[in-house]
Every structure is written in structure tokens, then in C-alpha cells.
ChimeraX commands (.cxc) that place a marker at each C-alpha (Angstrom):
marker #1 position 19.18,-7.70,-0.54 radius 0.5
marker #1 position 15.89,-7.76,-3.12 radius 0.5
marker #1 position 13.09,-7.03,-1.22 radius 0.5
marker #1 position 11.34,-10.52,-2.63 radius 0.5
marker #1 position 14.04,-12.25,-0.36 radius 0.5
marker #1 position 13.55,-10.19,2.41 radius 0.5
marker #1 position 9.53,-10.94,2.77 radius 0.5
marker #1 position 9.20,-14.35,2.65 radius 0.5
marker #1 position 5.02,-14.66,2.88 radius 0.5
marker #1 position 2.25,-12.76,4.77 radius 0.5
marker #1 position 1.18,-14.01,8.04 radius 0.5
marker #1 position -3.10,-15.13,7.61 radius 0.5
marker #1 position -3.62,-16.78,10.99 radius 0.5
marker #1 position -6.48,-15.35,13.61 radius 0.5
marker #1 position -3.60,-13.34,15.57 radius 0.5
marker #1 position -1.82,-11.50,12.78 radius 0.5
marker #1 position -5.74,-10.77,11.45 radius 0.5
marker #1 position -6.75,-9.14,15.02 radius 0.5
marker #1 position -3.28,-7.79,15.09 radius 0.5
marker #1 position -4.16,-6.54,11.71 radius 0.5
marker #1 position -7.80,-4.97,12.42 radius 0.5
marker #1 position -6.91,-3.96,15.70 radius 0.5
marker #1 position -3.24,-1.69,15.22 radius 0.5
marker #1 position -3.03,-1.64,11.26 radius 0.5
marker #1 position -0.23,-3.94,11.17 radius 0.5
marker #1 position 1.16,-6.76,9.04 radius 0.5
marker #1 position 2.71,-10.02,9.97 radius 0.5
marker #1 position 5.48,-11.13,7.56 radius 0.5
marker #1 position 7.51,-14.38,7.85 radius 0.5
marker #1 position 11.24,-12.38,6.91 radius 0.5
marker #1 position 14.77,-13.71,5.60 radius 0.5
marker #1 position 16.62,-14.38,9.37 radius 0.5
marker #1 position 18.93,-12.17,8.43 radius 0.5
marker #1 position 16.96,-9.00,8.04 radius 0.5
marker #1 position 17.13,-5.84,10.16 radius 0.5
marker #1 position 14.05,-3.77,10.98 radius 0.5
marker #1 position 15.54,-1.37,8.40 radius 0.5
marker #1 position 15.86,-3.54,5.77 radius 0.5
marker #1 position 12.12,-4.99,6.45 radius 0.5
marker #1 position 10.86,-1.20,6.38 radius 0.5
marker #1 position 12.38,-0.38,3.03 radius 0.5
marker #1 position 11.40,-3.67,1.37 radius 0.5
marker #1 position 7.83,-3.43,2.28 radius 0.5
marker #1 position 7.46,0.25,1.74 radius 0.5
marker #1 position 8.97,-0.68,-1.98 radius 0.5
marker #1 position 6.91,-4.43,-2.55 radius 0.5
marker #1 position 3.35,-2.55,-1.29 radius 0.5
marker #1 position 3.77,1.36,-2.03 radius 0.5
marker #1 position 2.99,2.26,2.03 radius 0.5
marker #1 position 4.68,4.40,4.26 radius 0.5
marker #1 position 5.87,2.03,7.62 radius 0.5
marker #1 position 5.92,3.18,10.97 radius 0.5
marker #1 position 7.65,1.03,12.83 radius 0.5
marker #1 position 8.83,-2.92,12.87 radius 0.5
marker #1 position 8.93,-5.07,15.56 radius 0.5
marker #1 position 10.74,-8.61,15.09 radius 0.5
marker #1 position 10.69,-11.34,16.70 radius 0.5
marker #1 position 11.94,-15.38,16.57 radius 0.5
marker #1 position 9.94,-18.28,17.28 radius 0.5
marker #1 position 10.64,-21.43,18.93 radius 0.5
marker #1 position 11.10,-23.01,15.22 radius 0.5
marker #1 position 13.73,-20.75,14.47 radius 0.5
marker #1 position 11.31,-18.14,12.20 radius 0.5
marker #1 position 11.95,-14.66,11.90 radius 0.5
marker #1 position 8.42,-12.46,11.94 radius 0.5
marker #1 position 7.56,-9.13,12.11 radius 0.5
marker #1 position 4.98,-6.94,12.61 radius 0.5
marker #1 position 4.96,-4.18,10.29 radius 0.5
marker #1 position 3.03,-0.78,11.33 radius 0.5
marker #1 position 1.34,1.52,8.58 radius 0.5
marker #1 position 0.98,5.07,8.42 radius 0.5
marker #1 position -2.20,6.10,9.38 radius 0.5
marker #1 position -3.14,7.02,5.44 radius 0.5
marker #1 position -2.53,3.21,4.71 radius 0.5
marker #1 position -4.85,0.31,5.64 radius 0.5
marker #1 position -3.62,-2.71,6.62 radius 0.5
marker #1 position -6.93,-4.63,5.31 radius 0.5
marker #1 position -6.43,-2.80,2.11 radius 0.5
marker #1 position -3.17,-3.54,1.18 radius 0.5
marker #1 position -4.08,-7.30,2.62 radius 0.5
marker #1 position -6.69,-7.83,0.05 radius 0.5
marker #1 position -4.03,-7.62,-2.85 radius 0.5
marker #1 position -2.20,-9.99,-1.53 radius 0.5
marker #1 position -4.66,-12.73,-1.22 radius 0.5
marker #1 position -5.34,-12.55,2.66 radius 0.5
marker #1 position -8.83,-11.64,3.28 radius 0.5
marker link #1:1,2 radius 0.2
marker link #1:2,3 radius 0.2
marker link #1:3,4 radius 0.2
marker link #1:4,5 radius 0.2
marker link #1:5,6 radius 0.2
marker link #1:6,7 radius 0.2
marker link #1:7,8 radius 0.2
marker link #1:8,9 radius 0.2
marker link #1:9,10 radius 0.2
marker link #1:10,11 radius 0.2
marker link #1:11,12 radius 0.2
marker link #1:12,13 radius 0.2
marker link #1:13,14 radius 0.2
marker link #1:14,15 radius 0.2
marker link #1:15,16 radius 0.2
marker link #1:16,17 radius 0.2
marker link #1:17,18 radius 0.2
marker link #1:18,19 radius 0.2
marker link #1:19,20 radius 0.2
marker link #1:20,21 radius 0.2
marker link #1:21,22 radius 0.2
marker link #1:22,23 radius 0.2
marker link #1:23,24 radius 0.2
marker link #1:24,25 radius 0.2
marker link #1:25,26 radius 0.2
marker link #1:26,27 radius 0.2
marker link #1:27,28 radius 0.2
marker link #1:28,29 radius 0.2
marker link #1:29,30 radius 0.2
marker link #1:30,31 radius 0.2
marker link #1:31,32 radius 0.2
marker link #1:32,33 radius 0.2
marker link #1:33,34 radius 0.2
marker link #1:34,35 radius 0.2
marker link #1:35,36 radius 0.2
marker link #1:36,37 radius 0.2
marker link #1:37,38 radius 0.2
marker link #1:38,39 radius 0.2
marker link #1:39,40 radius 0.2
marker link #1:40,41 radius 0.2
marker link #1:41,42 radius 0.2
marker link #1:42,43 radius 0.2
marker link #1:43,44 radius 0.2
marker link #1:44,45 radius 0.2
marker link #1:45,46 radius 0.2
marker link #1:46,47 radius 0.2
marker link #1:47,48 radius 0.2
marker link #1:48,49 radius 0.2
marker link #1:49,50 radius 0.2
marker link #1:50,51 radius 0.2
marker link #1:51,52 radius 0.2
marker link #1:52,53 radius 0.2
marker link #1:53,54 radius 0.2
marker link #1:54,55 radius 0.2
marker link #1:55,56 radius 0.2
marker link #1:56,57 radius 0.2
marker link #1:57,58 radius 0.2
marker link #1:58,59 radius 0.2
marker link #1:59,60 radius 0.2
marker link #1:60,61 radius 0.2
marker link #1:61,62 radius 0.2
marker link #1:62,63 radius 0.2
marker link #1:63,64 radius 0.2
marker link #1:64,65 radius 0.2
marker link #1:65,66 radius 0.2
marker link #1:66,67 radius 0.2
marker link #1:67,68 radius 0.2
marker link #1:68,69 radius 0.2
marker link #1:69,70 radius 0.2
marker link #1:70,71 radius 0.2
marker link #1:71,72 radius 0.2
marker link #1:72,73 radius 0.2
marker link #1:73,74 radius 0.2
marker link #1:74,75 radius 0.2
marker link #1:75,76 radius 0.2
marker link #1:76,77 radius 0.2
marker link #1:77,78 radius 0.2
marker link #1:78,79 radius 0.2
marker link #1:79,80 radius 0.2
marker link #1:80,81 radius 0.2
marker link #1:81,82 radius 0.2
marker link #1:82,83 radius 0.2
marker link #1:83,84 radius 0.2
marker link #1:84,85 radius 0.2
marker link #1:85,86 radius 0.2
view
């Protein structure tokens, strides 16, 4: 799957930005049916970061998010910015 399908938009609400200052993590909506592994390739590839870890999760409304965790050499504000959400 092309990683353009597999992140669907960045997350810009108050959580994913505390989430995002506090841990130096990302909030993606994701294609539903995306595994973690698939998530960590396509936003290592779409953003040039290294990911530690992704944790997914489903809301009531049937969305698939995760929270993607940089390396510590990668900011999560940084790589924000070129996207539009700051």
C-alpha cells in the first residue's frame, strides 16, 4: 500500500498538540486497514524520521488513529511545521 493511502491527514486538535510537545509524537488519521508496521514505514518514508513506536487506536466513529513516536534526533514540532500544523 502507497504510503499517501496509508496517512490519511495529521491530527491538529489541543490533545494530539500536548501529545505532541509533551512525548514527541504525531497523531495521524490512518487507512483502517493499516498495521503499526505499515504506519511506521509510511511515515518514516512521507517525513524522512526514524519512528519509535505506534500505538493505534479506533474511535467511536469508526476512525483509525495513531500516535506515532520519533526518535529522539527528530522533533515532532519540526516535522509539524512542514506540514501546515503549527
Amino acid at each position: 500500500m502507497e504510503p499517501q493511502k496509508i496517512i490519511l491527514y495529521p491530527l491538529m486538535g489541543e490533545k494530539a498538540t500536548f501529545i505532541r510537545e509533551k512525548d514527541n509524537k504525531l497523531t495521524f488519521v490512518v487507512d483502517k486497514g493499516a498495521n503499526k508496521s505499515q504506519i511506521k514505514e509510511a511515515v518514516e518514508e512521507l517525513y524522512k524520521v526514524r519512528v519509535v513506536q505506534v500505538n493505534t487506536m479506533k474511535t467511536m466513529k469508526g476512525v483509525k488513529k495513531a500516535h506515532v513516536k520519533l526518535s529522539s534526533e527528530d522533533s515532532a514540532e519540526e516535522v509539524s511545521s512542514h506540514f501546515g500544523v503549527l
